[in-house]
ZAPALO-85098 format. One record per residue: x, y, z of N, C-alpha, C in turn; residue in one letter. Coordinates in Angstrom, 1 decimal, always signed. Atoms other than C-alpha are relative to their C-alpha. Layout:
N
SITE   n_px   n_py   n_pz  ca_px  ca_py  ca_pz   c_px   c_py   c_pz resn
SITE      X      Y      Z      X      Y      Z      X      Y      Z    A
...
This chain:
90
SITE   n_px   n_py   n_pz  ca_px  ca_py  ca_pz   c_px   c_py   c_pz resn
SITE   +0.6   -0.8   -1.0 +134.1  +83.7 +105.5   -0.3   +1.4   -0.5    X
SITE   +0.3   -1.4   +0.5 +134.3  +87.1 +103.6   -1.0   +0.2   -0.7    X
SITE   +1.2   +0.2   +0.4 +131.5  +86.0 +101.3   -1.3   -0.4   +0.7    X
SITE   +1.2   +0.1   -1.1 +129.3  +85.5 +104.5   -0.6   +1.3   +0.1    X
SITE   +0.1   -1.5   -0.5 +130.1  +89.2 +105.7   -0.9   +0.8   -1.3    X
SITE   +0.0   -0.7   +0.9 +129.9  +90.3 +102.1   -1.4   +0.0   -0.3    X
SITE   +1.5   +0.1   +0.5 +126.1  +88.8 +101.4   -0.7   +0.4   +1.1    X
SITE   +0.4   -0.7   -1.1 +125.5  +90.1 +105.1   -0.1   +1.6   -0.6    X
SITE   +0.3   -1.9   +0.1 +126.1  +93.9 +103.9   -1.0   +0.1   -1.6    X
SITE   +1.2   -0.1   +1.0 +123.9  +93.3 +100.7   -1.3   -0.3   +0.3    X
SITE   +1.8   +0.2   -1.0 +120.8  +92.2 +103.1   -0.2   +0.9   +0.2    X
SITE   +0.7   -0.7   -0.1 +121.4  +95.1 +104.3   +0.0   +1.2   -0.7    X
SITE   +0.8   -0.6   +0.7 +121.2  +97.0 +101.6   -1.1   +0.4   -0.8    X
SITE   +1.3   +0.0   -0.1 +118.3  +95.9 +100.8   -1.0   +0.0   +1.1    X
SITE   +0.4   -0.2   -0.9 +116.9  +96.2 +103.8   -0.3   +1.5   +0.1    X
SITE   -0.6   -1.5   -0.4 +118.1  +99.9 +104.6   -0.5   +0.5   -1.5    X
SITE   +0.7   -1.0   +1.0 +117.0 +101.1 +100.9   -1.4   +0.0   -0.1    X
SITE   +1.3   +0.1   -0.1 +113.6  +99.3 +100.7   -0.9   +0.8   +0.8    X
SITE   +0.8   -0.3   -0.9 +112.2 +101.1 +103.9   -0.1   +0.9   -0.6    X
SITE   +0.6   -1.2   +0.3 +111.5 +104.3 +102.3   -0.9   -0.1   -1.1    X
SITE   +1.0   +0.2   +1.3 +109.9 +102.5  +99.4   -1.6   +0.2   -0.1    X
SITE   +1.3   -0.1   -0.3 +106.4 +102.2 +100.4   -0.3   +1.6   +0.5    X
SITE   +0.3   -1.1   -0.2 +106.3 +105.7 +101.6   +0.1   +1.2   -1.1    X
SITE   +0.1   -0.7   +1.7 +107.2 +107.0  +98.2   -0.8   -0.5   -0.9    X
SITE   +0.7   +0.2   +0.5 +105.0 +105.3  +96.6   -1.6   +0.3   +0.7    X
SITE   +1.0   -0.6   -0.8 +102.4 +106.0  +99.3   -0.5   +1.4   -0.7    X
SITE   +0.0   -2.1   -0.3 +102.7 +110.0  +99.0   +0.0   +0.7   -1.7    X
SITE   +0.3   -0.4   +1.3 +102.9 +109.5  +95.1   -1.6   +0.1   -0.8    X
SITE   +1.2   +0.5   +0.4  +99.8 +107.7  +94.3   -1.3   +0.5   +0.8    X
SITE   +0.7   -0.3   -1.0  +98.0 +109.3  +97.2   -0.5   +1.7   +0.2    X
SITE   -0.6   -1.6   +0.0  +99.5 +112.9  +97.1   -0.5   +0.7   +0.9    X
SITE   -0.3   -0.1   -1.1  +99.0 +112.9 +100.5   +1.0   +0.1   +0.5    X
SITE   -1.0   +0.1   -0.8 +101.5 +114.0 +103.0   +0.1   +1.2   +1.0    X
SITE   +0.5   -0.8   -1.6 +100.2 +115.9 +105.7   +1.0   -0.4   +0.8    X
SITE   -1.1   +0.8   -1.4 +101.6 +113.3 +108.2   +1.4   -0.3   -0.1    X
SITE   -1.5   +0.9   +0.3 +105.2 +112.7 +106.7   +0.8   +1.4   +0.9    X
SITE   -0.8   -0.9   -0.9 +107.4 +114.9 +108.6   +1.4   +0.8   -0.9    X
SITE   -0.9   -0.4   +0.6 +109.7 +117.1 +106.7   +1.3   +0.2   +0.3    X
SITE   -0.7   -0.3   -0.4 +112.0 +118.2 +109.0   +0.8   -1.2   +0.2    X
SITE   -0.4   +1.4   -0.4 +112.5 +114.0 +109.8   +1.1   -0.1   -1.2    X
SITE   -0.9   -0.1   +1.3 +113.4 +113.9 +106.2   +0.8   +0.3   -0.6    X
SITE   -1.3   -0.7   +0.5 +115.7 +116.2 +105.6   +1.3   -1.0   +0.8    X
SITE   -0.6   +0.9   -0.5 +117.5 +114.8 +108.3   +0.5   -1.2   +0.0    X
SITE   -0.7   +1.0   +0.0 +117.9 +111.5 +107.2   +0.4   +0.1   -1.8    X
SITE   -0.7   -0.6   +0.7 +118.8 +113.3 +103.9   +1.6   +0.0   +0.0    X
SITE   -1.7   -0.5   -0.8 +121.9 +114.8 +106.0   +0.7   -1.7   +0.1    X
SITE   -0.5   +0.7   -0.6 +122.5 +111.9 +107.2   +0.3   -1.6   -1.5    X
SITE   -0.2   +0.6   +1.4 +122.3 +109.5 +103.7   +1.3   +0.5   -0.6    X
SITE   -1.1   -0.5   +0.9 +124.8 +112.2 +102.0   +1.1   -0.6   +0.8    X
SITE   -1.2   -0.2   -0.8 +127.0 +111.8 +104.8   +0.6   -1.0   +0.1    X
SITE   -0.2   +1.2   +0.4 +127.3 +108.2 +104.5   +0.4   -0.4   -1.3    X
SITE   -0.2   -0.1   +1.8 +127.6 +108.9 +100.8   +1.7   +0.0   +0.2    X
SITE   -1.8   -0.4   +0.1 +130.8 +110.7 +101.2   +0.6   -1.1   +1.0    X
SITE   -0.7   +1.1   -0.7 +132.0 +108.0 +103.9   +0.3   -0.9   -1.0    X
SITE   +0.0   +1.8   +0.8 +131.6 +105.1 +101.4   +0.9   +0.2   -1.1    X
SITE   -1.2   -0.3   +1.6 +133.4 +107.2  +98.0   +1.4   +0.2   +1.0    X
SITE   -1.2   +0.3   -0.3 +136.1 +107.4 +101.1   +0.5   -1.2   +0.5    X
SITE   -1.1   +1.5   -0.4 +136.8 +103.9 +102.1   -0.7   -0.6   -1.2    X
SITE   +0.0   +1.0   +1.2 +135.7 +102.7  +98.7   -1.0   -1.3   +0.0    X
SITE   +0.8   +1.4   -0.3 +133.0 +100.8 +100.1   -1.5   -0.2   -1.1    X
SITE   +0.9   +0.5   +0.5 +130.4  +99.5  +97.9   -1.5   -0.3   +0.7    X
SITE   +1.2   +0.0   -1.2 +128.0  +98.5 +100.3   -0.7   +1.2   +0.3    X
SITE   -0.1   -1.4   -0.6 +127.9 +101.8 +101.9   -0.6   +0.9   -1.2    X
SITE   +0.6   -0.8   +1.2 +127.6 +103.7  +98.6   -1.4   -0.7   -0.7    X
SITE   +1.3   -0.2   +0.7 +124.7 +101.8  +97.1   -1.1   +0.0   +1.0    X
SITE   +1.0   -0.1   -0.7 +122.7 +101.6  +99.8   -0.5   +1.4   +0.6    X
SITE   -0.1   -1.4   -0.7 +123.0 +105.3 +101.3   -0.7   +0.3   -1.6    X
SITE   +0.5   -0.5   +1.7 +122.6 +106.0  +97.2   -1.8   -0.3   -0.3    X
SITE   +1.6   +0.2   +0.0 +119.1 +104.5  +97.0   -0.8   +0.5   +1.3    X
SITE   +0.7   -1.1   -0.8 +118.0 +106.1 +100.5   +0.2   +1.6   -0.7    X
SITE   -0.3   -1.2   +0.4 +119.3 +109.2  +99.1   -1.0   +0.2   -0.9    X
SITE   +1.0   +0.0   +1.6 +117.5 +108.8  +95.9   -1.5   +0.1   +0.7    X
SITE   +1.2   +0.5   -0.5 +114.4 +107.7  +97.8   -0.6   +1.1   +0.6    X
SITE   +0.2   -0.9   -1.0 +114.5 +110.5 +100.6   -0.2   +1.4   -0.8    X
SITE   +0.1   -1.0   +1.0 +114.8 +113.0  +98.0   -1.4   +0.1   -0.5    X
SITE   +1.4   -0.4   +0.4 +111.8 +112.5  +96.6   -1.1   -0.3   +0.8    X
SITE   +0.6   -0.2   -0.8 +109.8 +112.2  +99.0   -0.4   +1.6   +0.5    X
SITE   -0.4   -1.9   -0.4 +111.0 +115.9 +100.1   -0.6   +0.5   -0.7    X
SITE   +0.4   -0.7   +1.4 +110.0 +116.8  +96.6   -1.4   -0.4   +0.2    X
SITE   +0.8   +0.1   -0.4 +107.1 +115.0  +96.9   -1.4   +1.1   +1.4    X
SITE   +0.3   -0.6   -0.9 +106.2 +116.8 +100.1   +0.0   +1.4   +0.0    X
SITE   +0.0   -1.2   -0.1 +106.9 +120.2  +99.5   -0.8   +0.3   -1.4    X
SITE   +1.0   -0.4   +1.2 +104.8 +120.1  +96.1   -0.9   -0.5   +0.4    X
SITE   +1.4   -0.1   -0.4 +101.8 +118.5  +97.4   -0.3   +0.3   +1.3    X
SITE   +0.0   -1.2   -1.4 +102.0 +120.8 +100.7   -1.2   +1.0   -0.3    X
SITE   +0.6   -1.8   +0.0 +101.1 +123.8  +99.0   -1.3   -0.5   -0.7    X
SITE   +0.6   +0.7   +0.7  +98.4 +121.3  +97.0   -1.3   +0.3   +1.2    X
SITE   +0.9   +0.4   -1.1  +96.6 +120.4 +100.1   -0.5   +1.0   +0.9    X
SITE   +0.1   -1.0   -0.6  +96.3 +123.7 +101.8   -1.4   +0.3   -0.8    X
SITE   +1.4   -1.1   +0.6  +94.0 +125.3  +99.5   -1.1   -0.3   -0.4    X
């Protein structure tokens, strides 16, 4: 039964990291990002780290790679966004 739960929280790590994928790749190849929402972003930034540090404290695996690849993900996006900002302005 623990190997049920256990391939349960690896779905949804892939699940929960995938979704930001296509929008990074979007906003790369595009260098568009008018519509992405920055402030959204940060926010689930906040909210990635903070799950970060939850998971190095219960040792959870799960938790850490998945928050770790949103993290990763959301990050650049941000990056993404705040360099082709000033791009698209002028």
């Amino acid at each position: 039964m623990v190997l049920f739960w256990e391939i349960i929280g690896w779905v949804a790590v892939v699940s929960t990291a995938s979704q930001f994928f296509p929008q990074v790749v979007k906003a790369w190849r595009t260098k568009k990002v008018r519509d992405i929402s920055l402030l959204s972003f940060i926010l689930v930034t906040l909210t990635a780290s903070s799950w970060l540090l939850y998971g190095y404290y219960k040792k959870d695996a799960v938790i850490l790679a998945a928050n770790s690849l949103v993290f990763v993900s959301v990050i650049i996006i941000v990056v993404l966004k705040i360099m082709y900002r000033k791009k698209q302005r002028s």
